[in-house]
N, C-alpha and C positions, 0 to 999 in steps of 0.2 A: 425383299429389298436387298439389294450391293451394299451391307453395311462397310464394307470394307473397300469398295472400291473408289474409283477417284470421285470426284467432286463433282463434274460434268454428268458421268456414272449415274451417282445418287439422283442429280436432278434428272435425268430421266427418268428414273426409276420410279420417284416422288409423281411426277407427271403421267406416266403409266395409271397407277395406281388411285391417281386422281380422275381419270379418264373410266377406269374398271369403274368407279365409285359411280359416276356417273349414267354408266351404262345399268347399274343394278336399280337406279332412282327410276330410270324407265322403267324397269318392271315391278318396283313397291315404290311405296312410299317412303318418308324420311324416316319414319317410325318403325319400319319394318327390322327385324334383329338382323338380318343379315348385312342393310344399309346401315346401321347404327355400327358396327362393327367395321365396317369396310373404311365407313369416316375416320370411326377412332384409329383406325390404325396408317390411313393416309393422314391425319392431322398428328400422330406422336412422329411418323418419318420427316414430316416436313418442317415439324418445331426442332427436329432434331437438326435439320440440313441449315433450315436457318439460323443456328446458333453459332457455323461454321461462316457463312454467307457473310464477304461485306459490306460493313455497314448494317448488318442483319433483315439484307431483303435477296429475295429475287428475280427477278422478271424476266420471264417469259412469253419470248415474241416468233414469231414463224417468217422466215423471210425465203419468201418463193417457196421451195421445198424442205428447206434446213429447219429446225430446229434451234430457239439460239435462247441461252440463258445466263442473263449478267453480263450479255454480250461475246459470250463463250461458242460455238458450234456446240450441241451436245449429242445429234443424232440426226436423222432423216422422219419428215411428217409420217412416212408409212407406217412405223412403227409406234405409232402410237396406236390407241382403240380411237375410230372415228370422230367418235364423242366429242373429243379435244378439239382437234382444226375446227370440227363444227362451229365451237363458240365464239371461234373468232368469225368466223363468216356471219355467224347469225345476230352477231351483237357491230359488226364490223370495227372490229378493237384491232388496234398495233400490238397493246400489250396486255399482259397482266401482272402486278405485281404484287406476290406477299409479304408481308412486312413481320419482323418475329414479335411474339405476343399475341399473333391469330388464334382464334380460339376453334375448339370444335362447335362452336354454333355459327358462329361465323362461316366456316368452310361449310356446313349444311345448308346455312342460309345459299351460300352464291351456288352450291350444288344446287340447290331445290330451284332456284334461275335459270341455270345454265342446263336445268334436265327440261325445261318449258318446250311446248309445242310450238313451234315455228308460227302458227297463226296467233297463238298467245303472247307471243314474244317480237310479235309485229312492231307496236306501237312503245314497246316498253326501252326505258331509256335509265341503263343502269345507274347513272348519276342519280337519276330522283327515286331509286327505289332506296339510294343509301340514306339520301333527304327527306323522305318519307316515311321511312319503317321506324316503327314504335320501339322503346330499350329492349333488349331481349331480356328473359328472367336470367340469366346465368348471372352466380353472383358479384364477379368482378364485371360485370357489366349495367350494372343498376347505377346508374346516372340520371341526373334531370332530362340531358338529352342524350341523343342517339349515338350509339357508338359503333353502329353497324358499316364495318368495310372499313373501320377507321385505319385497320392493319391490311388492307387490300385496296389496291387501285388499277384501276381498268382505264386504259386509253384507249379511246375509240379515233375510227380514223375520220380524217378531216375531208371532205369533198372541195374540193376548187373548182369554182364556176368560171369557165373561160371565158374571155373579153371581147366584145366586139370589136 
């Protein structure tokens, strides 16, 4: 990671790396040492970036070709690992945003979604998996209810049915 480069920089970078994570969920599991490692170390760069981030979020959206983060340019889609654009096509989201506080289960959790197979991830509709999913064990996160994605929000995009 650019720990020393600009801000834009780092969100790329953070996003890269989020994208590698993804690509290695495809071939283990969440539990596999290499994917456990890959997270922990995209979830310490991106607690780090959002501590900088204001308001302490991010979001990251693709408009056309560009890249764009906090409303910033930060780079061009090719650059990234596939993985990434993918999820917005497969979930058809605007955006994504992290919120600082994100835990590394949390970032597993929406890896472990966003690595789904395209006929798995047919019908699935991220707002009710954050409504649905049981507390995680991690111990700032044992609450009566769910706390899952409370630091991540996904905007999906809206279809308009045109008028007769």
């Amino acid at each position: 990671m650019n720990a020393h480069g600009s801000f834009e920089a780092r969100c790329l970078d953070v996003l890269k790396a989020f994208g590698k994570t993804l690509s290695q969920m495809n071939l283990y599991n969440a539990n596999h040492p290499a994917v456990k490692q890959m997270t922990s170390d995209t979830a310490s760069a991106l607690s780090s970036l959002l501590t900088e981030a204001e308001g302490g979020e991010i979001t990251y959206s693709i408009d056309q070709d560009k890249l764009v983060a906090n409303g910033r340019i930060i780079g061009q889609v090719f650059e990234l690992p596939n993985s990434v654009p993918q999820i917005f096509a497969k979930f058809k989201l605007n955006s994504v945003a992290f919120k600082s506080g994100l835990t590394e289960a949390e970032l597993t959790a929406f890896s472990e979604m966003a690595a789904m197979r395209p006929d798995d991830a047919k019908g699935l509709d991220p707002g009710s998996i954050r409504r649905s999913r049981k507390p995680m064990t991690a111990p700032r996160l044992r609450k009566p209810r769910s706390n899952f994605f409370r630091r991540l929000r996904i905007s999906r995009s809206r279809m308009r049915s045109k008028s007769s």
